[in-house]
C-alpha positions in Angstrom: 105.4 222.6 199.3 107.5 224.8 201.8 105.9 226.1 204.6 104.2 229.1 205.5 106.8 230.7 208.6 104.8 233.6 210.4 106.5 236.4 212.9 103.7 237.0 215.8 103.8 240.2 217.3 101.8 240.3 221.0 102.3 242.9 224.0 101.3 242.7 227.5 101.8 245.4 230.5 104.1 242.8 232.5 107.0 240.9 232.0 105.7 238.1 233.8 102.8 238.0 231.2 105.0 238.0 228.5 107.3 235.0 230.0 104.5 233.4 230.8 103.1 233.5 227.0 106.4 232.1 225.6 106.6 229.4 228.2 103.2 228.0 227.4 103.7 228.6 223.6 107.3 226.8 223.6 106.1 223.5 225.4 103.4 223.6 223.9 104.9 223.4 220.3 103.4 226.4 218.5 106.3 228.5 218.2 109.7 227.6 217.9 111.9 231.1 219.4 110.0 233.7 221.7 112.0 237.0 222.1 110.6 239.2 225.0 112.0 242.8 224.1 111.0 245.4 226.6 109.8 247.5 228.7 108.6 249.4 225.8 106.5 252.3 225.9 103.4 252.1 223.9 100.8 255.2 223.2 97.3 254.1 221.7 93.6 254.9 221.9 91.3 253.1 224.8 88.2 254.0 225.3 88.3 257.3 223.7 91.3 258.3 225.1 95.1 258.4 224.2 96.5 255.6 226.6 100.6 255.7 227.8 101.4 252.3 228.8 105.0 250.8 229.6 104.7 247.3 227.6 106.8 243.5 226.9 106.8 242.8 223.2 106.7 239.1 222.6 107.9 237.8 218.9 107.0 234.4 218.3 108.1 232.5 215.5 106.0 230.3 214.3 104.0 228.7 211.3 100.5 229.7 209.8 99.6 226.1 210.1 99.6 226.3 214.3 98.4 230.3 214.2 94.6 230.1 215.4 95.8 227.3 218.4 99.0 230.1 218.9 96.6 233.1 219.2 93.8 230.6 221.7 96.8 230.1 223.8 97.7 234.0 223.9 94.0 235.2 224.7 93.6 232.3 227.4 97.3 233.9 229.2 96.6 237.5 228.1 95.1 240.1 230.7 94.1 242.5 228.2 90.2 242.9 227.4 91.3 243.1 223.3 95.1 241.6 223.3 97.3 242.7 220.2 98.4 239.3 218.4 99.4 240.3 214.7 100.8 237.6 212.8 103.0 238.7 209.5 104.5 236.2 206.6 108.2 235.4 206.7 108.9 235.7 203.4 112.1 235.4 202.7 115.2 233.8 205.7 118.0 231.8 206.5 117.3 228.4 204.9 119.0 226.9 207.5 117.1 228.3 210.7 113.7 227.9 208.9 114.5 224.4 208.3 115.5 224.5 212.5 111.7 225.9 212.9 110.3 223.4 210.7 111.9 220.5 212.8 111.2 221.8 216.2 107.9 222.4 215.6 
């Protein structure tokens, strides 16, 4: 059966955070590449109000197999009260780097 390969989507307000969060995930084998892409800037609602935040997006590859263990390791990093962490399918990639993913992890 071929594995289930997720993309994990998580932002925090400091690069440090962010580092931090791939660090930990890395050694700790639940994701196999973390790309930190950012500053960003990210608009959303907080507490009834519209919220302008500079941001690190982390993107974690991983696989749906080590997800709930992935997203414990986030929340126990993360400063946020409600962290994003959205994982999505990898449906379709390189054979050879999701066979790379599979072997690392």
């Amino acid at each position: 059966m071929m594995e289930e390969y997720i993309q994990v989507f998580a932002t925090t307000d400091s690069e440090e955070i962010a580092k931090k969060i791939a660090k930990v995930t890395l050694e700790k084998k639940l994701a196999g590449c973390v790309q930190i892409i950012g500053p960003i800037e990210s608009r959303y609602w907080w507490k009834n109000k519209i919220e302008d935040t500079k941001e690190w997006l982390c993107v974690i590859k991983s696989k749906m197999s080590l997800y709930e263990k992935l997203e414990k390791a986030i929340k126990e990093i993360h400063s946020y009260e409600i962290p994003e962490i959205i994982a999505t399918p990898i449906i379709a990639g390189n054979p050879d780097y999701l066979e790379w993913l599979s072997q690392v992890l």
